[in-house]
NUKOLNU-524292 format. One record per residue (C-alpha): residue in one letter; y, z, x; residue number from 1. Coordinates in nm, 4 decimals, always signed. Layout:
N
<node a; <Y; Z; X>; NUM>
...
//
This chain:
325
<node x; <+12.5478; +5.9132; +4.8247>; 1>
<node x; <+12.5062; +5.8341; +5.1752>; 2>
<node x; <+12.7258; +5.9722; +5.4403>; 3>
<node x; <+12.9414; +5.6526; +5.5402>; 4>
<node x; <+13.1037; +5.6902; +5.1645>; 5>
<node x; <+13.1696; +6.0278; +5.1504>; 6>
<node x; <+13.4522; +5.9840; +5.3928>; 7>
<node x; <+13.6020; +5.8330; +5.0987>; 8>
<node x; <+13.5880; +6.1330; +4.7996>; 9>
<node x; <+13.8037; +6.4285; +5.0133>; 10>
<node x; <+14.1442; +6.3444; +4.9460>; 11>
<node x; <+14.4013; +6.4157; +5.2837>; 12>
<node x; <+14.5283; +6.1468; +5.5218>; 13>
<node x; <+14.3070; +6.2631; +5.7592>; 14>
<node x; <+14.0007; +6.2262; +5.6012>; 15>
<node x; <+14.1372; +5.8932; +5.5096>; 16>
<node x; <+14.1661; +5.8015; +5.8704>; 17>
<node x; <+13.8365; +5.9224; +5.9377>; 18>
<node x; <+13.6783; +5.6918; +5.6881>; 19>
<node x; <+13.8835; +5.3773; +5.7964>; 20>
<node x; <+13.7510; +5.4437; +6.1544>; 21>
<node x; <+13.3623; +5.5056; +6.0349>; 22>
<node x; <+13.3750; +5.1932; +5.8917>; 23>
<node x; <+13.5219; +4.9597; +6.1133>; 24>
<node x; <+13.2435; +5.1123; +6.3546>; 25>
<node x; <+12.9551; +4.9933; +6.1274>; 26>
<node x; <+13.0819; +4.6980; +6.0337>; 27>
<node x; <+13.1236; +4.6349; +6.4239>; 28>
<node x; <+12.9146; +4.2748; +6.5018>; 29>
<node x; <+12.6588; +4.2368; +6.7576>; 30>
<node x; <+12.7621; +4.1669; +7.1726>; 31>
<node x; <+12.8919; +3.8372; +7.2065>; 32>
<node x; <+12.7020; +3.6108; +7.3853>; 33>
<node x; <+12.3846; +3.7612; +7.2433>; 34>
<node x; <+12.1573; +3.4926; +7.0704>; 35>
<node x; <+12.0711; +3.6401; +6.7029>; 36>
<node x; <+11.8297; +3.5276; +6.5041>; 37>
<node x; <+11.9384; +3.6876; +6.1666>; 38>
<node x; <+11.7296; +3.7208; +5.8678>; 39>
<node x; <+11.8884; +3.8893; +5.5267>; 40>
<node x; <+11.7691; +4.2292; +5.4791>; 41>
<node x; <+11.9434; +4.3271; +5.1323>; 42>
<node x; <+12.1187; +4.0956; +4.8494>; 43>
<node x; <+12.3168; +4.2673; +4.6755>; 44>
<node x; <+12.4933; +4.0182; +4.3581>; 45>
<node x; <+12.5987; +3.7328; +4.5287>; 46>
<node x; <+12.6428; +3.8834; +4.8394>; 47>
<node x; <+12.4165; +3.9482; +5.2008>; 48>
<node x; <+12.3645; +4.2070; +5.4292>; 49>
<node x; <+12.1769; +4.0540; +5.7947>; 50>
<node x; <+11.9843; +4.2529; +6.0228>; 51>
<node x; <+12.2579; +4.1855; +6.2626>; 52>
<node x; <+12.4667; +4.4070; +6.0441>; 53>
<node x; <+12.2115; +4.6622; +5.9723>; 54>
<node x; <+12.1511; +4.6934; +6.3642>; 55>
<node x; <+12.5168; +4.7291; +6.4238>; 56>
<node x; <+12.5992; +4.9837; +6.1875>; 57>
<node x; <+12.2849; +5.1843; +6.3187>; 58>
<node x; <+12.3252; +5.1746; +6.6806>; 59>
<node x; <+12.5653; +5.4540; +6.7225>; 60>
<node x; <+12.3684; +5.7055; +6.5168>; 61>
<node x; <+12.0600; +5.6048; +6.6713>; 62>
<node x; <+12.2336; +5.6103; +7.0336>; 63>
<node x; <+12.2924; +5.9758; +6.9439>; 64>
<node x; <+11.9562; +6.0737; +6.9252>; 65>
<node x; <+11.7711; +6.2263; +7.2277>; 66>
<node x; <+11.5285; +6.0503; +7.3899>; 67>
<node x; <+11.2004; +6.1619; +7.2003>; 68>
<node x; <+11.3882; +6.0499; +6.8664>; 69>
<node x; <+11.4827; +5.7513; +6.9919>; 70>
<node x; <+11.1049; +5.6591; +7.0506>; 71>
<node x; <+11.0388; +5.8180; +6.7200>; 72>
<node x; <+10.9544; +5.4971; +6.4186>; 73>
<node x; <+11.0078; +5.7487; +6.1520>; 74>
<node x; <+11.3145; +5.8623; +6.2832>; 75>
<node x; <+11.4644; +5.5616; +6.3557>; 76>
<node x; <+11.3311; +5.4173; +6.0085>; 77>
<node x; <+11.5269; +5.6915; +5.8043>; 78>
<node x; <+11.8599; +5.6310; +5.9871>; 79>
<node x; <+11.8074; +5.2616; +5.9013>; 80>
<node x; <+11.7294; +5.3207; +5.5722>; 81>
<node x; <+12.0420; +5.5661; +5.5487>; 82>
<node x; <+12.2634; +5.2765; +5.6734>; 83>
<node x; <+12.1431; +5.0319; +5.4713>; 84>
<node x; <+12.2313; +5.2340; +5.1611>; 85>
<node x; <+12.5579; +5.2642; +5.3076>; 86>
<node x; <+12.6277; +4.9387; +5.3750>; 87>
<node x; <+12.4609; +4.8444; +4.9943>; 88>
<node x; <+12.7274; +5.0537; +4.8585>; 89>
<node x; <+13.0129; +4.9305; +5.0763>; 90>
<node x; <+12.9326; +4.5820; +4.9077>; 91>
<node x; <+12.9769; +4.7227; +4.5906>; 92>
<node x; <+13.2797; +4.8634; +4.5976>; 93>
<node x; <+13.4082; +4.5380; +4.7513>; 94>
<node x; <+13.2843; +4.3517; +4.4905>; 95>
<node x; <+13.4529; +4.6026; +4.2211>; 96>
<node x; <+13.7057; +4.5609; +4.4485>; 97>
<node x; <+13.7671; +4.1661; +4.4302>; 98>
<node x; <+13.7014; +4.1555; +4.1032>; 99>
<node x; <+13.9824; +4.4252; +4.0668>; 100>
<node x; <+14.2544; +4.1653; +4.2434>; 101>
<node x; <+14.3490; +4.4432; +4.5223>; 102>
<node x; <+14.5286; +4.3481; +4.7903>; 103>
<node x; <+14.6552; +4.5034; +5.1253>; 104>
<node x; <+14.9495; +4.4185; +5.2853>; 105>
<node x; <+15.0250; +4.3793; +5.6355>; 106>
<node x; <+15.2608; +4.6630; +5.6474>; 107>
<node x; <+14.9707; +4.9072; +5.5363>; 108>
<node x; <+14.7300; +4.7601; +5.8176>; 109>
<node x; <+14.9990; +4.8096; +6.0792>; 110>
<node x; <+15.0381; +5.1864; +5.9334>; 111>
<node x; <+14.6565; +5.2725; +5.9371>; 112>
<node x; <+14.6750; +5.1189; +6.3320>; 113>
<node x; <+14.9511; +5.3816; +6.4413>; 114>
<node x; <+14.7601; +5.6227; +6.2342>; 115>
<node x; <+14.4523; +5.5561; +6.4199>; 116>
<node x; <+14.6417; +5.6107; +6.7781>; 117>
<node x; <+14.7823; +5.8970; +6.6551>; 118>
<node x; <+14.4719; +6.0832; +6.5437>; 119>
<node x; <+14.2688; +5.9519; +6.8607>; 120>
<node x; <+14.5526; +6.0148; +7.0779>; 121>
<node x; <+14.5404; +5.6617; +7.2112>; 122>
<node x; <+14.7774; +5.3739; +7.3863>; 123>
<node x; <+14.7921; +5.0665; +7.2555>; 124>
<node x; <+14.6301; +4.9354; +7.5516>; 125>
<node x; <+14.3704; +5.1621; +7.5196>; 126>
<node x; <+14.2645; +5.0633; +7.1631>; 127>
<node x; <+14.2142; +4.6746; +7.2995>; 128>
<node x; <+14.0358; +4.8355; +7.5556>; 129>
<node x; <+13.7505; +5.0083; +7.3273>; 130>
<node x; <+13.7989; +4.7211; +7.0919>; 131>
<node x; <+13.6741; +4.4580; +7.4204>; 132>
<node x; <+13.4045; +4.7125; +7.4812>; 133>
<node x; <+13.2706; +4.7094; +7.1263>; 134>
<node x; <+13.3112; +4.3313; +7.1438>; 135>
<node x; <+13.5831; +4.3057; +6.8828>; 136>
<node x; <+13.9348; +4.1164; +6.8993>; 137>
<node x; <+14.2466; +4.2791; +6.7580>; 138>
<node x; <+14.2179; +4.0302; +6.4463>; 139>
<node x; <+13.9169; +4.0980; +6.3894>; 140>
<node x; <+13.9410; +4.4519; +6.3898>; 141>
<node x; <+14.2570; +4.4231; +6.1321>; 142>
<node x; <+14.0633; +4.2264; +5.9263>; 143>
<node x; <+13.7938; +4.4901; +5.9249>; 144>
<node x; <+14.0537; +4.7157; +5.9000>; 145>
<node x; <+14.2176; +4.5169; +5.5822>; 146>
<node x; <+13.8843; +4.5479; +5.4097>; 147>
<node x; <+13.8161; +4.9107; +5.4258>; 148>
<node x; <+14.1622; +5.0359; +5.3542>; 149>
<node x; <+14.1197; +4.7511; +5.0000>; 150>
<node x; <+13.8158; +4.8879; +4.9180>; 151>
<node x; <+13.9343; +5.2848; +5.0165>; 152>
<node x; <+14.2425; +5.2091; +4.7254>; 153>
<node x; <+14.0318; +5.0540; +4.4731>; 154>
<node x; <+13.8344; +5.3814; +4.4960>; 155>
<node x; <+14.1734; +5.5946; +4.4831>; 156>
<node x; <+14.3387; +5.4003; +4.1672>; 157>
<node x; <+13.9889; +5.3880; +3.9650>; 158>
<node x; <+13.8442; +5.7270; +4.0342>; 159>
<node x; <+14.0786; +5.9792; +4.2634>; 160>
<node x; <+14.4228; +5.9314; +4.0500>; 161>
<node x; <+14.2416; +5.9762; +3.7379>; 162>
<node x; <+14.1601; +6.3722; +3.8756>; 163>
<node x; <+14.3444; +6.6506; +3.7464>; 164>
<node x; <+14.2219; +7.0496; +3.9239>; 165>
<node x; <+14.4058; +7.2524; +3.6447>; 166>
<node x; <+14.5788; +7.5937; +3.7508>; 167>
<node x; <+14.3220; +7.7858; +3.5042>; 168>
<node x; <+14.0369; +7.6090; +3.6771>; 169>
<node x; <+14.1317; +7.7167; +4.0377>; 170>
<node x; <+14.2249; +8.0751; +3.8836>; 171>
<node x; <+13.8441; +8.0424; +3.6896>; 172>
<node x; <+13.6663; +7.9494; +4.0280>; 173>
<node x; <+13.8689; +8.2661; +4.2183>; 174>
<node x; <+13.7748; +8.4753; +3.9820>; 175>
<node x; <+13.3785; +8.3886; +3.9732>; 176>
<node x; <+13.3753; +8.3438; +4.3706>; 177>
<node x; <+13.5879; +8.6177; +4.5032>; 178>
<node x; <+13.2897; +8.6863; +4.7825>; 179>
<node x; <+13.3786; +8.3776; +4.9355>; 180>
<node x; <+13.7920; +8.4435; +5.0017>; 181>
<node x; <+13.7240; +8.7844; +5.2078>; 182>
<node x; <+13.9592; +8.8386; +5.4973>; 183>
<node x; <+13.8199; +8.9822; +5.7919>; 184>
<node x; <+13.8965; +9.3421; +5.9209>; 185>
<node x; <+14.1669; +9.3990; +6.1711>; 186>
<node x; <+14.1642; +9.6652; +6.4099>; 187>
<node x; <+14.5062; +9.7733; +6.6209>; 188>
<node x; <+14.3736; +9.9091; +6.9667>; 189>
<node x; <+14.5327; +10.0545; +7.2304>; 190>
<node x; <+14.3417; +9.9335; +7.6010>; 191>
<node x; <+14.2788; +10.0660; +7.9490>; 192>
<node x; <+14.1071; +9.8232; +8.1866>; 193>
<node x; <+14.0065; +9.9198; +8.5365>; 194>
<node x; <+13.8848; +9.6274; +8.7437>; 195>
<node x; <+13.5338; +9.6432; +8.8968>; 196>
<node x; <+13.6176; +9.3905; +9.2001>; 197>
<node x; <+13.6582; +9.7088; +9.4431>; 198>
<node x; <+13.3547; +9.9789; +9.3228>; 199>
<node x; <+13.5711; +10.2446; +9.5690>; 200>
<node x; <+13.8883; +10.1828; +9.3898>; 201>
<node x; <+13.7886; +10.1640; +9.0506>; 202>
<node x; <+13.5345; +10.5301; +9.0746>; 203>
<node x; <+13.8683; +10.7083; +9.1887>; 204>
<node x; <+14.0614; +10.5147; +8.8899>; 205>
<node x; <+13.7815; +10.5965; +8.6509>; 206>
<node x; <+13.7953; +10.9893; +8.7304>; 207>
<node x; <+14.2008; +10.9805; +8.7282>; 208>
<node x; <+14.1478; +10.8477; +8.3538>; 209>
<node x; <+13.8776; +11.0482; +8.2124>; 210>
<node x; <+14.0308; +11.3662; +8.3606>; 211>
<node x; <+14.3674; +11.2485; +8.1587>; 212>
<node x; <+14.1991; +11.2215; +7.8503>; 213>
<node x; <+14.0003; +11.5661; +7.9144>; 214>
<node x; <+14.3435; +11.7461; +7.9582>; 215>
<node x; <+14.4688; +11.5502; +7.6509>; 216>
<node x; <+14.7383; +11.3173; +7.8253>; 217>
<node x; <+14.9212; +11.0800; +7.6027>; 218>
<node x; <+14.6501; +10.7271; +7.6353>; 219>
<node x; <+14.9551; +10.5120; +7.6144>; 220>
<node x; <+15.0632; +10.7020; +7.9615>; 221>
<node x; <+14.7380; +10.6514; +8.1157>; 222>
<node x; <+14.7424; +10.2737; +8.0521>; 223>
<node x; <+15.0752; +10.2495; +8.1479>; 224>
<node x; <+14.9648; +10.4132; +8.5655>; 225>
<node x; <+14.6072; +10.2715; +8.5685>; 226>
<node x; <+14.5435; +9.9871; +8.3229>; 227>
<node x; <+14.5273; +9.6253; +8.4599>; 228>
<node x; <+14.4298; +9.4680; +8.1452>; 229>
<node x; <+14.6975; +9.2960; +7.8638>; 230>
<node x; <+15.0097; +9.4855; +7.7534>; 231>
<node x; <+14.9517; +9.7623; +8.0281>; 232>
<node x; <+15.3110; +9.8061; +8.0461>; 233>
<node x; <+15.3306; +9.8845; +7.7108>; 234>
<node x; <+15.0722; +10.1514; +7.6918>; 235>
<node x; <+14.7872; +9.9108; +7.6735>; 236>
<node x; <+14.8611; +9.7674; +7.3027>; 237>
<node x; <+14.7025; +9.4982; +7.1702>; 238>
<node x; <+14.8190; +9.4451; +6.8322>; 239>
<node x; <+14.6653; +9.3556; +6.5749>; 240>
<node x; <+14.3168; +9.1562; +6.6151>; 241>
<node x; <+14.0778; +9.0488; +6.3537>; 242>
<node x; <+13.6901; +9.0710; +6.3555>; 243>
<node x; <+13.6084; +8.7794; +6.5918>; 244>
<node x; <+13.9187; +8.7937; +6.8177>; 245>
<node x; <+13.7987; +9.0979; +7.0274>; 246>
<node x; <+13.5244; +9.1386; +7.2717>; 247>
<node x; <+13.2178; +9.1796; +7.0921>; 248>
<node x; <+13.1760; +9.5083; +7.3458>; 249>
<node x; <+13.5349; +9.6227; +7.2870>; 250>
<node x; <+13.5025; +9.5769; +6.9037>; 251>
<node x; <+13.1422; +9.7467; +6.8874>; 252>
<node x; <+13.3626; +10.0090; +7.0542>; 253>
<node x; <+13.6445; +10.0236; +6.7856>; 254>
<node x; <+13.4086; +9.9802; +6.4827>; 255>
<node x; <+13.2730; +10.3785; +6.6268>; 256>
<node x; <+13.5990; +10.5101; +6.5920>; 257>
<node x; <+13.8280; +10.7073; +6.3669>; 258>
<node x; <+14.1975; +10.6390; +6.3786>; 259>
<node x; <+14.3581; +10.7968; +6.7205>; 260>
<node x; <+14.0032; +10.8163; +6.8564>; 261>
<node x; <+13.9395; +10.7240; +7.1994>; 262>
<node x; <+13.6192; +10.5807; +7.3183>; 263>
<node x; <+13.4243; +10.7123; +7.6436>; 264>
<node x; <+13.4129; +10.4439; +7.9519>; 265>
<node x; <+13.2588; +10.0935; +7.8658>; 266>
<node x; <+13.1187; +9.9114; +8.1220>; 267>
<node x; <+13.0898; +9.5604; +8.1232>; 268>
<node x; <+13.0702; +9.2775; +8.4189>; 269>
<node x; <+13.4323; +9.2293; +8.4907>; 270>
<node x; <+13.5140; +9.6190; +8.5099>; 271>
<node x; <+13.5600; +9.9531; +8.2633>; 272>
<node x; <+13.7622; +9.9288; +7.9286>; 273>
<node x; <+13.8334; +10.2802; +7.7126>; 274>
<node x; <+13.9322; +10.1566; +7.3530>; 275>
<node x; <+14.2163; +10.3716; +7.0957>; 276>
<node x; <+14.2135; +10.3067; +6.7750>; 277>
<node x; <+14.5098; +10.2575; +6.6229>; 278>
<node x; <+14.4868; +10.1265; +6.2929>; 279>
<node x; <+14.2256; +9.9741; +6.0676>; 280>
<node x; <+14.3201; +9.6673; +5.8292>; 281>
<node x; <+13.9558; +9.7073; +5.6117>; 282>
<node x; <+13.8084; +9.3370; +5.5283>; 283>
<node x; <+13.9824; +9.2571; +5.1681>; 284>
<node x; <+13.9458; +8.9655; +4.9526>; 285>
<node x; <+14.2418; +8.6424; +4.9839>; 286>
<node x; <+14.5278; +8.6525; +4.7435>; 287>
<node x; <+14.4941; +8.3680; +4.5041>; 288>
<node x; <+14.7859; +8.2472; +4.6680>; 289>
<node x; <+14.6273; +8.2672; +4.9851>; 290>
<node x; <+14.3324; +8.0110; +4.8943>; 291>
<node x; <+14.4596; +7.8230; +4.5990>; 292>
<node x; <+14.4994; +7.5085; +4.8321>; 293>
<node x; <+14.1944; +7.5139; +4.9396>; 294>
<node x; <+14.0159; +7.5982; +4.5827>; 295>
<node x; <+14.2028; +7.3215; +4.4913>; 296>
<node x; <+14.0771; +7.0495; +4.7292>; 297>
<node x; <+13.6783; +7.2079; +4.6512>; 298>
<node x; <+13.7212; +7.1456; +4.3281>; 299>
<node x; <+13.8724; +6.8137; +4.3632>; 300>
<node x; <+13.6095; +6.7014; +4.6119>; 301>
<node x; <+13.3245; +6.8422; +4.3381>; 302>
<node x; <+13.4921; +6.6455; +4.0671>; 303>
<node x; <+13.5035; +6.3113; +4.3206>; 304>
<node x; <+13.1745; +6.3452; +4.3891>; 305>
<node x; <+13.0359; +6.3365; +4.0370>; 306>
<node x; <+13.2484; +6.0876; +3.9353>; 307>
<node x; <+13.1718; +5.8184; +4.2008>; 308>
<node x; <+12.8234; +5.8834; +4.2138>; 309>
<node x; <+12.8407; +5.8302; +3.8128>; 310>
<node x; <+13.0628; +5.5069; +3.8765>; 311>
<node x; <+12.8041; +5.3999; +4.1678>; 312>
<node x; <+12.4434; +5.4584; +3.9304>; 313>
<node x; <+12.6442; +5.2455; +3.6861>; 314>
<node x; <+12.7109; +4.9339; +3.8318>; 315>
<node x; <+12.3569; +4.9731; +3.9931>; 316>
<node x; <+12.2002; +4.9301; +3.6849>; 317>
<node x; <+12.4016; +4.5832; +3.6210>; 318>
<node x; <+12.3547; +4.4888; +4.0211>; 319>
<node x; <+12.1452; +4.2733; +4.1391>; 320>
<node x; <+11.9959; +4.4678; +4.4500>; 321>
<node x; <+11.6746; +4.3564; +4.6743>; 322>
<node x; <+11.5976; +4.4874; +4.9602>; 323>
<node x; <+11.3779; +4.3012; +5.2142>; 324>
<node x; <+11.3124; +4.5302; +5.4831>; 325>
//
């Protein structure tokens, strides 16, 4: 299945949204004012796609490319080819579609519109605007629009409301893929930072704080007269922070140490840190709870998959599809 039609299979508005707005890019027409001299490069039933289409559903991908791609025939062959399947399979579903008797109102349109803004964080104004550049009219784009969001609920009545992700299934899947839920390990650190912007200043700093921790002052202290880094006035504590959230040098630091241990000076660019270990949350797996939602939408997305690609090789075999590219 090609990728302008998966956008369709994940359930979530979002990925709804994301669909509508994929297609009403390919289906986008060629410049106005542009003389075309179309030819049909696919039937499919009793319906056409023109290479006017075809080039207007492929000129963003292929505008994406880098320059040696774009000069590449093969290249620019197989995202052709891609799109064409796309669009082949776009016709089908409208067909299923018509024949099916769905119909959109204008309410729904004007909902998918404000949906649109909202996810592209965009005026009014400033859709006409990208519209004009694309060379579309508001209509037009509604009508587009109107299409997608038909065909979009035809898939959603005939294939997505007919999926049911059982509890035991979700609990099954947990079970057999616990390797794939594990949390990441959290370390609690204490800090001491010491600015390298003035060499003099920090070397006299540096021996105030190593001499502290020779003598066995309390680190907290220490951060609290010398530290410039986050939560100085509170002795330097940074909380809890998972594997990824730290300093690759100032976690390489805590992953050497016991609990209460202190590490020696490490330098970096911006100046010296000594780490304390505080406490150690050990990478564990995700409560069933935890993940259940998004088991859940896996499994869903699995089952939508088969089942439209299923739905699609059947009415291939009773299409009429030629392709004369």
């Amino acid at each position: 299945m090609t990728a302008f039609l998966k956008e369709k299979k994940i359930p979530g508005k979002k990925i709804f949204i994301k669909f509508v707005i994929a297609a009403a890019l390919l289906l986008s027409p060629a410049p106005s004012g542009a003389e075309v001299i179309d030819k049909i490069v696919a039937i499919i039933n009793d319906s056409i796609i023109t290479q006017s289409e075809l080039n207007a559903a492929t000129a963003m991908a292929i505008d994406k490319l880098g320059s040696a791609d774009k000069k590449d025939p093969k290249k620019v062959a197989d995202i052709k080819g891609k799109m064409l399947d796309g669009l082949i399979e776009q016709k089908l579903v409208k067909q299923a579609s018509d024949k099916a008797g769905i119909d959109i109102s204008e309410r729904e349109i004007d909902n998918a519109v404000e949906d649109i803004k909202k996810q592209n964080n965009i005026s009014q104004d400033n859709l006409l605007v990208a519209l004009a550049q694309s060379g579309l009219t508001y209509k037009e784009y509604r009508e587009q629009l109107k299409e997608q969001i038909r065909q979009v609920k035809y898939v959603n009545k005939e294939i997505r409301s007919k999926i049911n992700v059982l509890p035991e299934d979700i609990e099954a899947y947990y079970r057999q893929h616990q390797d794939e839920f594990w949390g990441q390990a959290s370390y609690r650190i204490n800090m001491i930072f010491l600015p390298g912007s003035d060499k003099d200043v920090l070397k006299l700093r540096l021996k105030a704080v190593e001499e502290g921790l020779r003598k066995g002052e309390d680190f907290k202290e220490l951060a609290g007269a010398y530290s410039e880094g986050y939560g100085a006035a509170s002795g330097g504590d940074m909380g809890y922070l998972k594997s990824g959230e730290i300093d690759e040098v100032i976690e390489a630091a805590a992953k050497k140490l016991k609990i209460n241990g202190i590490s020696g000076p490490v330098t970096t660019p911006e100046g010296v840190y000594f780490v304390q270990l505080v406490d150690l949350k050990a990478a564990a797996p995700k409560s069933l709870e935890e993940v259940k939602n998004q088991i859940h939408e896996k499994l869903f997305k699995k089952i939508m998959d088969e089942r439209f690609n299923f739905w699609l090789g059947e009415v291939k075999k009773y299409s009429h599809i030629e392709i004369r590219l």
